[in-house]
N, C-alpha and C positions, 0 to 999 in steps of 0.2 A: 236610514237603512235602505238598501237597493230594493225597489221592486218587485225586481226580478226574485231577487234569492227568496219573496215570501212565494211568486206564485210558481218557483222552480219545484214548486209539492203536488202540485194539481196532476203534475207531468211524471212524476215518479212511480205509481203502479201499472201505464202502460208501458212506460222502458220496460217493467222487467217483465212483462208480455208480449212485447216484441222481440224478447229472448227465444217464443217458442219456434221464432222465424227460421232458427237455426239448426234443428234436427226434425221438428215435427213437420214438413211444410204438407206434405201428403195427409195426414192426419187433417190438417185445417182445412184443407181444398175440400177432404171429402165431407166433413162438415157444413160448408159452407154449400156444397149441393147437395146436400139434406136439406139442407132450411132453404134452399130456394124451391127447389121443387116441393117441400110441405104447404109453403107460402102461396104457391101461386097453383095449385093443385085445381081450385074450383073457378079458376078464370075461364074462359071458352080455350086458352092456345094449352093450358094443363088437361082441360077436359077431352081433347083434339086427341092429345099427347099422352093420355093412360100416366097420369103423371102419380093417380092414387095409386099405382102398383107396382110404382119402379122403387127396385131394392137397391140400385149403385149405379156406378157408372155402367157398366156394360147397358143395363137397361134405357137407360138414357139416350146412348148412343144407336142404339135397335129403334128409339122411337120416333127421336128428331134427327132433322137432315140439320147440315151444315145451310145455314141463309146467308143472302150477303140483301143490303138494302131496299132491291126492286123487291126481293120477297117476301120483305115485312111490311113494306110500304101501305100495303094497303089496311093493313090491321093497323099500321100507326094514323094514317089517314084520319080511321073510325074515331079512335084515343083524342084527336086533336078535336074534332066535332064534337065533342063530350060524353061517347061511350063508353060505361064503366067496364072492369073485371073481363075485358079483353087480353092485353098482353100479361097484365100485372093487379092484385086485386084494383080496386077501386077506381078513381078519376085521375086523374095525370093533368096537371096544368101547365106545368112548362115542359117546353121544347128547345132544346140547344143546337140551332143553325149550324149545319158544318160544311164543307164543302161537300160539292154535287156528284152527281153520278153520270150517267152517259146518257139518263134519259130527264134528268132534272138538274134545275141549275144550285137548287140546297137538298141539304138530307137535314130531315128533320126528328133529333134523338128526343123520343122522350128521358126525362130528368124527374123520380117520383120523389116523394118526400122521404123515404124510404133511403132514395141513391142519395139525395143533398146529405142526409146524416152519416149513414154507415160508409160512404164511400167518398165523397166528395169534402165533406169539413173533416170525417176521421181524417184522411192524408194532409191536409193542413196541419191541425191537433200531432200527427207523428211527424211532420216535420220539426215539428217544433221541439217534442218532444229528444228528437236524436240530436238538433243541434246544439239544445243543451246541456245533451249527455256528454258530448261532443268538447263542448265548452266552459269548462265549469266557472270562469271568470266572466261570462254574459253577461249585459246590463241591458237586453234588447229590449223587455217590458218596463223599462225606465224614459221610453220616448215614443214617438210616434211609429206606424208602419203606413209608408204609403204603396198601395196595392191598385193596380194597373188594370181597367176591366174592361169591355166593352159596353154595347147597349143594347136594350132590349125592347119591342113596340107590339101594341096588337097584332097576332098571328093570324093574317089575311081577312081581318075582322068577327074571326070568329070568336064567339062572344067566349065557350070555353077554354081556352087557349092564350097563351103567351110567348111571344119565343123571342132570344137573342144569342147572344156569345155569353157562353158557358160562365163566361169570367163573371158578365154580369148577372146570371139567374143565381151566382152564388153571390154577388153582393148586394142583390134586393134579397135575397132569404138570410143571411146574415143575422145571430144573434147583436137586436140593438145596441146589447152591451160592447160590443168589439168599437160600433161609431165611434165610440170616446177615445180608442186609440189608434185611428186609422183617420189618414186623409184620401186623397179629399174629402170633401162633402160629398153625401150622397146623389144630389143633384147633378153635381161636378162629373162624379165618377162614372154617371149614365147617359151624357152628353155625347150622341152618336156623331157627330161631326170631327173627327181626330183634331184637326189642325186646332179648332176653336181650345176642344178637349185640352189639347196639351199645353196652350198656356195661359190656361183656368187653371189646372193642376200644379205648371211649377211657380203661379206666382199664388197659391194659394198655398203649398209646402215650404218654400222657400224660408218664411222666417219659423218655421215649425222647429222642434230636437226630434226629428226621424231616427230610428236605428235600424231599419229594415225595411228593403223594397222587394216587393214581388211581381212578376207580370212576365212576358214576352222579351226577350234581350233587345231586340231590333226596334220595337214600340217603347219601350223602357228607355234606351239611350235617346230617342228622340226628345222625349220628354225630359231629360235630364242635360242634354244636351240646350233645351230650349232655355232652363233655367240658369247654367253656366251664361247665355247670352243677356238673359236678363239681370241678372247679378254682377257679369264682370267679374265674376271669379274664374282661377282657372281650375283648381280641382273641388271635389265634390265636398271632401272633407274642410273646406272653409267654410262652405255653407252651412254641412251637416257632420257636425264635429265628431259627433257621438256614433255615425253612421258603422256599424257590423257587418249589415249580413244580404245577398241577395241570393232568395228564393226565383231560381228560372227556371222556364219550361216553354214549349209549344215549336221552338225551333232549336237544333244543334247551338250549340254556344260557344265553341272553337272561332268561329269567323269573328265573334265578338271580344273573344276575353284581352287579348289586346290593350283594344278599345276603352273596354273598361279599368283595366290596370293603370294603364295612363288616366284617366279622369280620375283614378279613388288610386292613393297612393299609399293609403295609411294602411300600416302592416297588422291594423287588428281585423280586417276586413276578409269574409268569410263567400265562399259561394257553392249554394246547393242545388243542382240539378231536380226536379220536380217531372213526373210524367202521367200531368191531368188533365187529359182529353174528354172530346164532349162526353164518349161511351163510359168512361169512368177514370178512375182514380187508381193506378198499376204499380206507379213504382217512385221508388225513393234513394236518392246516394247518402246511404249511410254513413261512408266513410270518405271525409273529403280528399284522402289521399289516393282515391279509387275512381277511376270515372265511372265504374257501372254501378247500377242501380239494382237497391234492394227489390225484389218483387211480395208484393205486400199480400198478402196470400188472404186474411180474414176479413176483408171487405166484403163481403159479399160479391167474389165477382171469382165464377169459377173459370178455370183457364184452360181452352186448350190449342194443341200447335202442329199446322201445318207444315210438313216438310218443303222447302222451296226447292229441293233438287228431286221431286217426287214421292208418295205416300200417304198413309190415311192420316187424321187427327190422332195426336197422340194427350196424353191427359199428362201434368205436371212430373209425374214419376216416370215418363215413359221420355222425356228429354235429354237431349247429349250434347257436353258443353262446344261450342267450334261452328256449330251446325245452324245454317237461316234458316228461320221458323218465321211461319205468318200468324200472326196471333188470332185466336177465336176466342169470346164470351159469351158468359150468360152470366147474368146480373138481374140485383132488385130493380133494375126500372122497366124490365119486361123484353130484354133484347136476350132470345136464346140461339147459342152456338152461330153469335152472328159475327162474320170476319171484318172487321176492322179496318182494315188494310193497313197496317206497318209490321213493319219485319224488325224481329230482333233474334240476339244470337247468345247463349249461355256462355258466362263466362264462369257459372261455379255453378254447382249442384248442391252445396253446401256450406251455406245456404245458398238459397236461388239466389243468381244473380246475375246482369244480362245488360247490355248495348242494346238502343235502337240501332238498326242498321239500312233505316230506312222504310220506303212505303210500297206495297205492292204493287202497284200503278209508277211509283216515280222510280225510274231505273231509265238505262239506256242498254237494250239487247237491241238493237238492229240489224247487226253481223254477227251476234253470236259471243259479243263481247262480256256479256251480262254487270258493268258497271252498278254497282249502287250506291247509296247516300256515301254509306259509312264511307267506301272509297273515296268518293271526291272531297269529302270532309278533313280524312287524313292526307292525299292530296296536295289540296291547299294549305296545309296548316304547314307542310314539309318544303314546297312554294316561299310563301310567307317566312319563315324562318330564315331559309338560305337570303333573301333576296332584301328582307327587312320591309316588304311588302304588308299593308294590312286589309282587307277583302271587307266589302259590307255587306254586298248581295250579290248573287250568281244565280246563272241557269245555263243548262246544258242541253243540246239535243244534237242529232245526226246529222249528216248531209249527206246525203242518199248517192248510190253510185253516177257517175255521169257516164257520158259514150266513151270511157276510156275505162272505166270499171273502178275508177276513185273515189273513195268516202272518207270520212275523217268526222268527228264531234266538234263543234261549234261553240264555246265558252261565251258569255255573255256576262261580265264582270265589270260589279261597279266598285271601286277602289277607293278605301278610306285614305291608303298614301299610295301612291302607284309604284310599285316598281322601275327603279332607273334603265331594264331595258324589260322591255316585255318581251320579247322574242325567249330571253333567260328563262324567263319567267313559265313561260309553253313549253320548253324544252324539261324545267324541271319538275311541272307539273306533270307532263305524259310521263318525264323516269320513273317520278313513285309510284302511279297508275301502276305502270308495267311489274315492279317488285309487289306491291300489294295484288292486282291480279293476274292469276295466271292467263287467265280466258282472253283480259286487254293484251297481255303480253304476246302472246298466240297472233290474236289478230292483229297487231303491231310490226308481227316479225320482219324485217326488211323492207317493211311498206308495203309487204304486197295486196293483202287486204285493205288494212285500214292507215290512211296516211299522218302523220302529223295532226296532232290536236291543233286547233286554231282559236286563239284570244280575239275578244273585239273589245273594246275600253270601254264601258256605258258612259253616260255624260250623269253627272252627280244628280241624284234623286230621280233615276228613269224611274226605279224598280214602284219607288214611291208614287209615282205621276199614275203610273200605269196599274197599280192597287187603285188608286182613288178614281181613274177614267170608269173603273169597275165596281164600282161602290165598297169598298172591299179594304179600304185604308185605316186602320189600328185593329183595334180588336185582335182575336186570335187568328187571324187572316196571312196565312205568310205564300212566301212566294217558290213554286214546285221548282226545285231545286234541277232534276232531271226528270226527262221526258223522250220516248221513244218519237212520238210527233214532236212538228213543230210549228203547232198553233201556236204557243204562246211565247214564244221565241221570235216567230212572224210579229206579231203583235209589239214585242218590245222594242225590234230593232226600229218599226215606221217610227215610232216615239224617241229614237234614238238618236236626234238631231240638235 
């Protein structure tokens, strides 16, 4: 007998409590800011906070400001030295590394034992859960899963404290029992050197029955890519007969899925968007025929959303579907109504459901054109289609007026198959631009603003060379897609020889 079908029972009383995802979602939100503010009432940031006397939201919002990282910094500082019942009751031992701010090169999120259960392994536990609602012929716990992580090392020596990639602080806290069916090795899994990392990992998997991989698209294919070299196979499914399902997250997946289709050809092959970043665990694609994501509302992670074309936080019930929103939390690991930076945008109010559309910092407004992820995402994808083009890695930024008053965006594309004329390729990537936004299109019109986009070809594995010149190669580490400067654009092109 499969399995699967005995442990497809473990998974059956939260399917039908992720039903309440569907009319009740305001009901759960404000639930779920009851118990954080009861929870965290007698720490010093509740005690600050009048948190024993707050009846709902409205009180909430009268008592704490909106923070973004410089502002918690220093209370998470204390957290890392080993101050108790600061942001969250008790002590906090890991820290999940994310990228930096304007005054530090990492942000360091606390991760409580609190956020690892209710938020971080819950959204694993319902992925799993909807996939095999999803699926009722699965055999995924009939093989292996090999799960893609980073590493993690004494945090600055301080003796209380731990920190790494998120991936990893959840594969050293990991119920032992999962080891048995998950590769690599633990040792394997925490091996902070990528390149070594990745073929430890595919000649350690390779003769394994896998039926599930999760991790990063762009770090996932490399590793997978590495083991086709080592095997001499050419698709996935020779190696990994039985292979199902990929669990992705941490980057867009348009630029990959391609990629992936060609290596795994077999038509039982399943893929699920995932959106679990350091600050928590938010969202899930319920339905694979749907690209947006469920917003998982009872984690412990109360939500709220800045308008991007102007206005205050608005709280879950106060959202409209069409509209960029910057997302704010407060959550069990002690971060309140602290913004995030990515943007996303409803696509259903019933139930919630939503796009990333990007990050608040990675956009290109230079002329007023307000470009975002999601644009250049679809884009390239509309690019790629016409052209038979497949994209591995990109970046974008401006080029500022010369003595003539010309500007234009800068492309910096490195090409899984390159398209037979690139010039095509420019031309049809700035038309979608223009139909998708109005703002590009505006500043487009006749050229007199902003002239023709411009392609440069990267040379194969820049994006890569120049992650590792920066310590910053696997892991949840990706590469800022757009950018109003052009530090890191400067940066790629020197390496671009």
């Amino acid at each position: 007998m499969s399995i699967t079908r005995i442990v497809r029972k473990v998974f059956e009383a939260r399917q039908k409590e992720l039903e309440k995802h569907q009319n009740g979602g305001q009901a759960l939100q404000e639930a779920v800011l009851s118990r954080l503010v009861a929870e965290a009432q007698d720490t010093e940031y509740g005690r600050n906070h009048a948190f024993a006397s707050m009846k709902g939201y409205e009180d909430f919002v009268k008592h704490i400001p909106v923070n973004t990282y410089e502002e918690m910094k220093g209370a998470i500082d204390r957290m890392r030295h080993g101050e108790a019942d600061v942001l969250w009751p008790g002590r906090v031992k890991w820290y999940a590394k994310s990228s930096g701010t304007t005054n530090d090169k990492s942000k360091f999120i606390p991760v409580s034992r609190e956020g690892l259960k209710r938020m971080h392994y819950q959204g694993g536990f319902d992925a799993v859960a909807m996939y095999l609602r999803n699926n009722p012929k699965s055999k995924i716990f009939d093989g292996r899963a090999l799960i893609l992580g980073g590493s993690h090392a004494p945090n600055y020596n301080l003796k209380d404290s731990l920190v790494g990639d998120l991936s990893a602080i959840l594969i050293e806290n990991i119920n032992p029992l999962a080891n048995l069916v998950r590769v690599p090795k633990k040792q394997t899994a925490l091996i902070s050197d990528f390149e070594i990392k990745r073929d430890k990992i595919a000649r350690e998997a390779m003769n394994k029955n896998v039926t599930n991989i999760s991790g990063v698209p762009s770090w996932m294919l490399s590793v997978l890519t590495r083991m086709m070299e080592i095997t001499g196979k050419t698709h996935l499914e020779e190696v990994w007969p039985n292979i199902e399902m990929f669990f992705h997250g941490g980057v867009a997946f348009t630029p990959y899925r391609k990629q992936y289709e060609q290596l795994i050809t077999s038509s039982n092959m399943h893929y699920m968007e995932t959106y679990n970043a350091s600050e928590g665990f938010f969202g899930l694609q319920d339905d694979p025929t749907d690209k947006s994501m469920l917003l998982m509302l009872d984690y412990d992670v109360f939500y709220e959303f800045i308008p991007m074309d102007g206005g205050d936080p608005v709280p879950l019930w106060g959202v409209e579907t069409g509209k960029n929103y910057a997302m704010v939390i407060s959550t069990c690991c002690g971060l309140w109504r602290y913004e995030i930076g990515d943007t996303i945008q409803f696509t259903s109010t019933n139930p919630y459901k939503f796009i990333i559309t990007g990050r608040t910092k990675h956009f290109i407004n230079a002329f007023g054109e307000e470009l975002i992820v999601d644009n250049a995402e679809k884009g390239l994808a509309y690019a790629c289609e016409q052209t038979g083009a497949e994209v591995s890695e990109y970046t974008a930024a401006p080029v500022f007026m010369d003595a003539n008053a010309k500007c234009r965006h800068q492309w910096l594309i490195e090409f899984a198959k390159r398209p037979a004329d690139l010039q095509q390729f420019a031309e049809l990537l700035d038309k979608r631009l223009q139909e998708i936004n109005s703002d590009y299109e505006a500043k487009r019109y006749k050229n007199i603003t902003l002239q023709p986009l411009e392609i440069i070809e990267a040379r194969q594995n820049l994006f890569n060379d120049w992650l590792k010149q920066r310590g910053k190669l696997g892991g949840q580490h990706k590469v800022p897609r757009l950018s109003n400067s052009r530090d890191n654009i400067e940066q790629l092109l020197t390496l671009n020889k």
